[in-house]
N, C-alpha and C positions, 0 to 999 in steps of 0.2 A: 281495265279496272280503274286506273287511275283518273282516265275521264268521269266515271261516276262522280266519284269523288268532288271532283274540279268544278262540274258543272255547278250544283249546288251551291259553293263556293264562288265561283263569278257571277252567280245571281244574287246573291248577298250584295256582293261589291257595285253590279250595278243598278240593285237598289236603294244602295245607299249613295251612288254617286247623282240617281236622280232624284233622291227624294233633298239630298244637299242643294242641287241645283234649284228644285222648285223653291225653295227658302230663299236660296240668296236673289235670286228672280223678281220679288218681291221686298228686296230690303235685308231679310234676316238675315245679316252674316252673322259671322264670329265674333264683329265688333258690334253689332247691335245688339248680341247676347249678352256682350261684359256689358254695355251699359246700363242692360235692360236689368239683370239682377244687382247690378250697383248701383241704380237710382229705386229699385223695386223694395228691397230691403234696405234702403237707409229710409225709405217711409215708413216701413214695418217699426222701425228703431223709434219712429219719434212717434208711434200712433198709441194711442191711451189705450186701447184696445187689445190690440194684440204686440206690444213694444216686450211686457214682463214677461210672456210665455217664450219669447224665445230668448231675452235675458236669461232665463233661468237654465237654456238649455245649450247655448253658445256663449262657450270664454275665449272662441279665436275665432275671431268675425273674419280674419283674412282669409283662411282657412277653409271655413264656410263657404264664403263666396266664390273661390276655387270649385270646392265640391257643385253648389249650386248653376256654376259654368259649366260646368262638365253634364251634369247632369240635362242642361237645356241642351247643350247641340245634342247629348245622346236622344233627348225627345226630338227634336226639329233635324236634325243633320243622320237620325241613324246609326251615330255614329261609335257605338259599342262602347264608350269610353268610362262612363259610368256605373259602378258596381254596388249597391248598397240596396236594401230593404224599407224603402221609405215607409211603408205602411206598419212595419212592424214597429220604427221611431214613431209613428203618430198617435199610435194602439196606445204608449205607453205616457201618453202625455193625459193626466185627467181633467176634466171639466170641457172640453171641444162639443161643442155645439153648432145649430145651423148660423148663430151668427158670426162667429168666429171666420168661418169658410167664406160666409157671402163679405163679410170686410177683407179678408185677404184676397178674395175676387177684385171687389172694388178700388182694390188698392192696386192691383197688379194690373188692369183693364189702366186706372188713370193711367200709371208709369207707359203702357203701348201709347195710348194717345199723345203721351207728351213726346215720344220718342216718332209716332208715325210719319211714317217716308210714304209708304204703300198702304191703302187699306187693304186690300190682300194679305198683307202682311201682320196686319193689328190682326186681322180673322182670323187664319193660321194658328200666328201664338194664342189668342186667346180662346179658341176654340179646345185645344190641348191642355190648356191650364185650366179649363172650363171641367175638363174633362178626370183630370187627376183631384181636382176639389171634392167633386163627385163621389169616384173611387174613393177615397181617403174615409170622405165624411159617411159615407155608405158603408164603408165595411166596420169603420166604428161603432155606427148603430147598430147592425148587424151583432156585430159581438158585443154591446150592450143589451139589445132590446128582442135579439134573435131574428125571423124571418120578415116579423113586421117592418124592419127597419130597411127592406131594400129597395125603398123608393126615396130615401132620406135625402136625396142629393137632389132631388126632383123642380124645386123649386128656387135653386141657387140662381142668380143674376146670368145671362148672356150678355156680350161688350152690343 
C-alpha cells in the first residue's frame, strides 16, 4: 500500500527536480530570480504608470519582495513554496485595464533583457509571466464584462 502512495510522491519530486534543472540549464537560478524581481519592481516603483497602484497596496517592499521570490521559483523551479491567491489580490484592485498589463509585461520583458545570460532563459521566464498577465487580466474582464471577456488577454505583448 505504501508504494502507492510513494510513487506519486517521487514523481512530484522528480518533476520538480527536472523542471529546476531545465531553468538553471538556461541561466535561471535562485540568483537570477532575486535579481530579476529586485530590478523588475524597483521599475514598477519609479514608472508613472503603474508606480501608485502598488504604492497603495505595499507598505513593506522587503516583504513583498520575499513573497514575490518565492512565488517565481514556485513558477519556474516547481517548487511548492508559495501559497497565496494572486487572482483574488488582483479582483480587488479597481480600474486594471489592458494597458496596465501590457506595461507591466513591458516592464518585466525590459528587466529579462537587461538580465539575459541565455535566450532560452529570457523565453522561459517571459513566456510564464506572459502567461499569468493573461490569466490575471482575463479573469478580471470575466468577472467585469462576463463571458465576453475571455479573450481579454489576447492581444498582450510577447518578449
Amino acid at each position: 500500500m505504501s508504494t502507492t502512495i510513494e510513487r506519486p510522491r517521487e514523481q512530484v519530486i522528480l518533476a520538480r527536480v527536472a523542471k529546476r534543472a531545465n531553468a538553471e540549464a538556461c541561466g535561471v537560478d535562485e540568483h537570477f530570480i532575486s535579481l530579476m524581481v529586485e530590478r523588475f519592481y524597483a521599475s514598477i516603483r519609479e514608472d508613472d504608470l503603474l508606480s501608485a497602484i502598488f504604492a497603495n497596496r505595499i507598505s513593506n517592499w522587503p516583504e513583498h519582495l520575499e513573497r514575490m521570490k518565492s512565488f517565481w521559483r514556485s513558477i519556474l523551479f516547481n517548487s511548492g513554496e508559495f501559497s497565496g491567491n494572486p487572482m483574488a489580490k488582483h479582483m480587488t484592485i479597481p480600474g486594471l485595464e489592458e494597458v496596465h498589463f501590457r506595461r507591466w509585461l513591458e516592464l518585466f520583458y525590459a528587466t529579462l533583457r537587461e538580465l539575459e545570460q541565455h535566450e532560452e532563459g529570457t523565453v522561459l521566464v517571459a513566456e510564464r509571466a506572459r502567461a499569468i498577465a493573461d490569466s490575471l487580466f482575463t479573469g478580471i474582464t470575466i468577472r467585469r464584462d462576463g463571458i465576453s471577456g475571455s479573450k481579454a488577454g489576447k492581444d498582450l505583448p510577447h518578449v
